[in-house]
N, C-alpha and C positions, 0 to 999 in steps of 0.2 A: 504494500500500500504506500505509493509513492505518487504526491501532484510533482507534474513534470518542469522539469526547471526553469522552464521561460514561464511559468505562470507566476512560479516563485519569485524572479526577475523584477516581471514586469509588478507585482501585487510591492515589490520593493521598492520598487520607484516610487511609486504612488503614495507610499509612506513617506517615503522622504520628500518628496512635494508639500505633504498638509506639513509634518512635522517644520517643515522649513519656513513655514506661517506662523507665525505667533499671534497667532487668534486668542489674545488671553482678557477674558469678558469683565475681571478685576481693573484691567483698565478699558475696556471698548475698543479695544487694539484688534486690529488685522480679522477683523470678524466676516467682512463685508468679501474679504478676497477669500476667506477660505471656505463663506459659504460658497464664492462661484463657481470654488474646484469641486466642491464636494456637489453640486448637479452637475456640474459639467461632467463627472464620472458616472455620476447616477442613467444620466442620460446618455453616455455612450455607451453604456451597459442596454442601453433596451428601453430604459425608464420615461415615463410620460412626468415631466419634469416642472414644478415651481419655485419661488419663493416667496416668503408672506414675511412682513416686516413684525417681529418682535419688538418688546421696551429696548430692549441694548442689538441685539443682535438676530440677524433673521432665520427664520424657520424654512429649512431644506425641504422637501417631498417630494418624494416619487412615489410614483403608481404603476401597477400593470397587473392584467390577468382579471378572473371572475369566475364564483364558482360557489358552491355551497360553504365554503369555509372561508375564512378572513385571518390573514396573517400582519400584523401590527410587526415592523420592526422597528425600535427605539434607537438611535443613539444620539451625542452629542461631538460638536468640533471645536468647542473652545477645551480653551485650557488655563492652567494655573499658574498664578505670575512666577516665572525660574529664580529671583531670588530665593537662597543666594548666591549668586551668579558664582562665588570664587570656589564655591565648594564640588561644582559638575567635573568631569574630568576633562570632557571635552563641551564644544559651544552648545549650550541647550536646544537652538532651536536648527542643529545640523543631525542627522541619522546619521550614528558612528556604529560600524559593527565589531565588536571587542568581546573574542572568546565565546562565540555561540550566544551571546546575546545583541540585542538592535536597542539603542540609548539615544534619549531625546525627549524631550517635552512633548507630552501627547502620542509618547510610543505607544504606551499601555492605557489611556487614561481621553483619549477616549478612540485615537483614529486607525492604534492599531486594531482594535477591535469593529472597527467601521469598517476598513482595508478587506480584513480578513473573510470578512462575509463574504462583500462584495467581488472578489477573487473566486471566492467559493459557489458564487452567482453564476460568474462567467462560467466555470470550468461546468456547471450544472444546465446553462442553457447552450451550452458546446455541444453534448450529449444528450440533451431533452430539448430541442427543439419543437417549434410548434405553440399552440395556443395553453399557456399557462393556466390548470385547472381549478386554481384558488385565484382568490384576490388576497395583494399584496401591495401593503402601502408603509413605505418606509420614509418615518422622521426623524429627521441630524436638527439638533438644536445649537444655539448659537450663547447658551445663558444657564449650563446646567450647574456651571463651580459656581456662579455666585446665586444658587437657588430655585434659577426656572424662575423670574418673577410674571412670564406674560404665559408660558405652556398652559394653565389653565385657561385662559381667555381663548388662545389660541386654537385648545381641541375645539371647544364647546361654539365658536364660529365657522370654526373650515370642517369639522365634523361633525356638524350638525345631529346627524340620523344616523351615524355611522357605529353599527355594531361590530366586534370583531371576535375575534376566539379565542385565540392567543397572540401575546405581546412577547415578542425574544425582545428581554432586556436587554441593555447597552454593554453589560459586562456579565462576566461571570468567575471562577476561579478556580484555581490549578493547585492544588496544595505541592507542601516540600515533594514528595515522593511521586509525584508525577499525576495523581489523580485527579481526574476533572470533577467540580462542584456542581450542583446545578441549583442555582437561590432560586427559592419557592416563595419569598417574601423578601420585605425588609423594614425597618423601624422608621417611625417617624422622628422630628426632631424640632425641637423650641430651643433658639438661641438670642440670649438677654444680656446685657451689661447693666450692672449693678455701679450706681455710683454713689457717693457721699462725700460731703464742703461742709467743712469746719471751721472756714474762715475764710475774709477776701485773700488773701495771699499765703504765701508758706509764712511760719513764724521759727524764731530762734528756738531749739529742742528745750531751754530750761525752762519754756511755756505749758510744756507738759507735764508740768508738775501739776497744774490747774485744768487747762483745756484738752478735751479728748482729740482723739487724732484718730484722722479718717479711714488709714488703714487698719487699726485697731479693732474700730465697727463696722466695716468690711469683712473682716476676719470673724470675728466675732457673729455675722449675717450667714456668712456662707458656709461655718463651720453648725450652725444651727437645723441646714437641711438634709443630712445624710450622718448615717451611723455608721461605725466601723466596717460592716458586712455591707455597706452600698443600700440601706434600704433605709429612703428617700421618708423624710418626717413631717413633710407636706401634709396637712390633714384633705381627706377625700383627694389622695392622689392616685391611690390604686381603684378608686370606687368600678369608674367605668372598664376596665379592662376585660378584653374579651378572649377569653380561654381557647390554648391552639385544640382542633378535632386531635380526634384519638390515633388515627394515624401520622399527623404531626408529633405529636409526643410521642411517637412508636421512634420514627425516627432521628430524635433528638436524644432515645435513653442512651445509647453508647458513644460516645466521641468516636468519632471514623479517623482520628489522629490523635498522638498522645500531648498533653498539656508541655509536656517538657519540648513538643516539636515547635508550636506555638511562641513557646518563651526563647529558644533559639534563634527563631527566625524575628523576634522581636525585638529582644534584650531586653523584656520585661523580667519583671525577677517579683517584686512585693505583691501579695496577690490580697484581695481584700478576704476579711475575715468569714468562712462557711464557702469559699471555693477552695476545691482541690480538685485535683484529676477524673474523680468521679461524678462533679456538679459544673464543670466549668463549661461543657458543650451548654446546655442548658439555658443557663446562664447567658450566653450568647446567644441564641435563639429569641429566649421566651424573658427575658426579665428587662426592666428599663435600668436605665442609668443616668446619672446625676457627673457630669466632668467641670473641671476648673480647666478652662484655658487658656484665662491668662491674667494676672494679677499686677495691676501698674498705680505707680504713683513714685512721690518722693525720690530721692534720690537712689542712682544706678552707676555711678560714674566710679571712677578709680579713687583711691583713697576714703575717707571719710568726711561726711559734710552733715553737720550735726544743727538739723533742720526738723520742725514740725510741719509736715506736708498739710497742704489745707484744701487738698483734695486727692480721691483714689477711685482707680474702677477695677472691675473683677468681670470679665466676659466666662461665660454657663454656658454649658447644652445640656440639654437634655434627652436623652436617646428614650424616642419613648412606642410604645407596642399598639399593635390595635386596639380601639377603640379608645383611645387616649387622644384627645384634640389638644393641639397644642397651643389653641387659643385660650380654652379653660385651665389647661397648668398652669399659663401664665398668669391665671387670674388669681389661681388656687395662691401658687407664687406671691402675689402683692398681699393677700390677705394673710398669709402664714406671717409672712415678715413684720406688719403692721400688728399682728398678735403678738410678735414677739420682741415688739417695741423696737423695732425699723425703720419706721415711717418716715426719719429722713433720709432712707436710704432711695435713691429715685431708682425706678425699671424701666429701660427701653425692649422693645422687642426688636431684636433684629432678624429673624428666621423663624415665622410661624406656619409655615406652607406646606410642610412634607406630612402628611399621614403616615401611621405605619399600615400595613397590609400581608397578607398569607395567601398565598393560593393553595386549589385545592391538588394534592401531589399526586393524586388516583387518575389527573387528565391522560387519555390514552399518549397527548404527543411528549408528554414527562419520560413514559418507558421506550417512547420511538427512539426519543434525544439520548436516554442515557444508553442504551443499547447500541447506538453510535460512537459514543465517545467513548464507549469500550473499545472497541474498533480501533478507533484512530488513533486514542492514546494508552491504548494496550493495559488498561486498569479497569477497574467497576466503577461506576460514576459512583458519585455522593449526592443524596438528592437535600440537600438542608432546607428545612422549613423557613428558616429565616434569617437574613444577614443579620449581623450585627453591625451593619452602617444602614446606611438611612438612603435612600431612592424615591425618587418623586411618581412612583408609579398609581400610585391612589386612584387618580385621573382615570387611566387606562383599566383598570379593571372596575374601577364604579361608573364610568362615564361610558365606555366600550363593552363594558362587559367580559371582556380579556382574561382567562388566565396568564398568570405571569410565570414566564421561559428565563430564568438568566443562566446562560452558556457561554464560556468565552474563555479567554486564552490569560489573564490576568493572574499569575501564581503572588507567591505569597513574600517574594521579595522586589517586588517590580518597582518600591522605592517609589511610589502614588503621591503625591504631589510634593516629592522631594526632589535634594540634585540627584542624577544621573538613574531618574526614570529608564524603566526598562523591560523590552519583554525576553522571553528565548526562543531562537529563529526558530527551534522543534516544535514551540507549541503553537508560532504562528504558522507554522507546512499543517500543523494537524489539523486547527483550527479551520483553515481554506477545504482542506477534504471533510471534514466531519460539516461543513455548512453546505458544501455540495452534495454530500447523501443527502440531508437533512431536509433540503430543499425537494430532492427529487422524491426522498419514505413520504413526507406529507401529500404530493403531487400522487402518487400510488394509494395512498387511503382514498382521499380524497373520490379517487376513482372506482373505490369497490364502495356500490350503492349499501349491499350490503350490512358493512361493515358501517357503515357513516354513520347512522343514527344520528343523534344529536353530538355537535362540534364541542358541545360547552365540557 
């Protein structure tokens, strides 16, 4: 099982074309040129091609085909600002290949995984020509690192009536040992900056002997909402939460990898208290989380400067599950604090958009997918109920009706929105073959009446 080398070539180029666009949505940089590659391939491929203008950056789509099933593909082509620029090894926005891996900004994060399909397209309508017996309609977004702010506007106008089946996510994941993941869900996410002013200015530190000081009650705020084990002292925080089916928690009782592979590939080591090797899949699946990420004020500078800061902020997420809205935590959020004598501590929302969501794992095209990816990369897929990162798919399976697909070449040191991003050329050769079965088993159900029944 071998795609032949000028497909592999040519699917390299084309990486290093988007790669070499810094389409990065943090600033509204290069969005506008990398949507035009990203039709301009779409549509040399076959595709019935537009664009629709998003808040920062525009929405890609192609179409083709028609038939009793509907195939949604998701992905995005911006990417992540490369600082810091002195820590890549080589220029971020160049495709460098070093040692069986391809390195760059937007290798893996989002355009090798767009490439790879797309590759995988061609090499599928090389061999299955003819009229396409599904409908397929694939969307590249221009705004997914800073949130997706218009994707919802965006389905719910140009998709008005439009049901679908299944959604192949924008990624998916490759563990240490070579096995392909396939996310069955993922978490939602509330992101908030906490701040607090003590004063108009900073003041001399021997004012502290009297006046509080901001980081103090910041600390003091943020160390109020979670307990040693991570579980979150929010009152009516857990209320809504919606329990995974019983074949989700079939699949989540055994880690499909062991915790020590995890903290390798990590270099996490402290682990919160009631995880260990036996609870920690789990835990990543099915539980929310409470993160610090990032703690400012006062001084940072070399030596000492003995100052009472007369202001601080503390930027929060919250990784949060179904049936958890993250407009309500946030509310839940203001009222915990204000009970807990906060209330000059002020709340911004900066990220309340993403729901979390779970698909159902029993869809026939789950066992089609994973039975391929055994295939191409010679392991037994893993089918995970749920990421433990957060995806804006909400949309697509309440608005679409979609179950959700994430399949993709993304393994677990790809260094995602760090320096020297990266994928390995193996898993992007498998990727192109396992998207070209993949494309053609669906086009073959499809066609046994049947077997079709219903798509959902």
């Amino acid at each position: 099982m071998r795609i032949p080398a000028e497909i592999i070539a040519a699917a390299t180029r084309d990486l290093a074309d988007l790669v070499a666009i810094p389409s990065v949505s943090a600033r509204a940089e290069g969005l506008e040129a990398c949507a035009d590659k990203v039709e301009a391939l779409l549509s040399e491929a076959g595709f019935i091609t537009e664009q629709q203008p998003g808040d920062v950056g525009p929405f890609v789509v192609g179409e083709m085909g028609a038939g009793p099933f509907t195939l949604v593909i998701y992905n995005h082509y911006d990417v992540q600002p490369e600082d810091p620029v002195h820590l890549w090894t080589d220029a971020p926005f160049a495709l460098t290949e070093r040692s069986g891996r391809l390195y760059g900004r937007g290798s893996a994060d989002d355009k090798g995984e767009f490439v790879s399909r797309l590759a995988g397209w061609r090499v599928f309508r090389d061999t299955h020509p003819g009229p396409l017996p599904f409908k397929l309609i694939w969307i590249v977004e221009g705004e997914e690192e800073i949130g997706s702010p218009s994707l919802v506007r965006f389905l719910e106008k140009r998709f008005l009536d439009t049901q679908a089946d299944l959604c192949w996510w924008e990624f998916g994941e490759v563990d240490r040992t070579g096995r392909p993941i396939v996310l069955m869900g993922f978490k939602g996410i509330l992101a908030v900056e906490l701040e607090c002013r003590t004063a108009r200015a900073d003041l001399h530190s021997s004012l502290g002997a009297i006046f509080d000081n901001p980081l103090w009650r910041l600390a003091a705020a943020v160390s109020s909402l979670r307990d040693a084990r991570g579980r979150i002292l929010i009152e009516g925080f857990y209320d809504d939460i919606v329990e995974p089916d019983a074949l989700s928690r079939e699949l989540a009782e055994r880690a499909p990898f062991p915790l020590g592979d995890l903290q390798e590939e990590t270099g996490g080591r402290r682990l919160l208290e009631g995880v260990n090797a036996e609870t920690f899949y789990d835990h990543l699946n099915f539980e929310p989380c409470l993160n610090v990420n990032g703690f400012h004020g006062g001084y940072g500078g070399e030596g000492a400067k003995t100052v009472l800061p007369c202001t601080g902020t503390a930027k929060l997420d919250f990784r949060l599950v179904p049936g958890q809205h993250p407009v309500r935590i946030a509310a839940l959020l203001r009222r915990h604090l204000d009970a807990k004598g906060f209330e000059d501590v002020s709340l911004k929302i900066l990220d309340a958009e993403v729901l979390g969501v779970r698909s159902d794992p029993s869809h026939f095209a789950v066992d089609l997918g994973a039975e391929l990816l055994r295939k191409w990369f010679g392991r037994p897929a893993i089918i995970q109920p749920s990421s433990a990162a957060s995806g804006l798919a909400y949309p697509f399976m309440h608005k679409f009706g979609a179950t959700l697909f994430g399949a993709g070449l993304t393994h677990h040191g790809a260094m995602l929105h760090s320096p020297d991003e990266n994928i390995l050329v193996s898993h992007f050769e498998n990727m192109i073959g396992f998207s070209a079965d993949f494309f053609a088993a669906l086009g073959e159900h499809v066609r046994q009446p049947a077997e079709a029944g219903s798509y959902a």
